[in-house]
N, C-alpha and C positions, 0 to 999 in steps of 0.2 A: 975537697970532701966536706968541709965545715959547712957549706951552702946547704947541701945536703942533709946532714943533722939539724941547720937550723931551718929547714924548713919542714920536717917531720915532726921538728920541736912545736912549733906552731899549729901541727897540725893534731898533736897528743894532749895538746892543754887545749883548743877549740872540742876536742872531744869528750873531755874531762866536765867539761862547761857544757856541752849540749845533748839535752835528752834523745835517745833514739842512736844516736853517732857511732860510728865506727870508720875505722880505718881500712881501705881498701884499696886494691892495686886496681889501673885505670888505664890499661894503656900504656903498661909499662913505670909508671907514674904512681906515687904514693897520694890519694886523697880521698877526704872525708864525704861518706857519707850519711844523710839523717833521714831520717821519715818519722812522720808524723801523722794524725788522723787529725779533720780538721772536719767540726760537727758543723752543724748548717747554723747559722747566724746571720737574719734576714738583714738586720741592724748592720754590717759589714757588709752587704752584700755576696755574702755564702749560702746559693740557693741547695748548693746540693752538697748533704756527707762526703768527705776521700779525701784520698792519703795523698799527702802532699810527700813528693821524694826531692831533695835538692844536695846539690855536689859543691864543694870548695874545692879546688885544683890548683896547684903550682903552678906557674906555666915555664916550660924549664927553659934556661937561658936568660931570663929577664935580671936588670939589674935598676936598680934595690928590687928584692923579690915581689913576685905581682902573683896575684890569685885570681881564678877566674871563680864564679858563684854564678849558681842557677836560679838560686834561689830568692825571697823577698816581695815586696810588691813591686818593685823596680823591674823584678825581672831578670835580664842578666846581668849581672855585676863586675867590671874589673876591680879588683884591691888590689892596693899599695902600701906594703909596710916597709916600713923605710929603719924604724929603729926597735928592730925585734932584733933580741938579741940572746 
């Protein structure tokens, strides 16, 4: 059960920290979701307004716990915390 608590842990203090964020079931699955509006910024290459939505997820079973992320310029992301505690 601690797995558990600590990775809701993780996922209550990313939410605390990130504008838009909420906590949401996924599948069964506790994880974070944000949206955001992202204005047009030619200088970045942002031709058009819209909302950006991206998800952090547990992935369950993984050991040290792994996140999967949508989000970023990278795109899809696996994480690795290893010394969240």
């Amino acid at each position: 059960m601690r797995k558990v608590v600590r990775r809701e842990a993780v996922l209550v203090e990313l939410a605390s920290e990130t504008p838009g964020a909420e906590i949401r079931e996924l599948d069964d699955t506790a994880a974070l979701r944000s949206e955001r509006d992202v204005a047009v910024d030619a200088a970045q290459g942002v031709d058009v307004a819209h909302r950006r939505v991206e998800y952090f997820v547990p992935i369950p079973g993984s050991t040290p716990d792994q996140y999967y992320s949508n989000g970023g310029q990278a795109g899809q992301v696996l994480v690795r915390l290893s010394n969240v505690e």
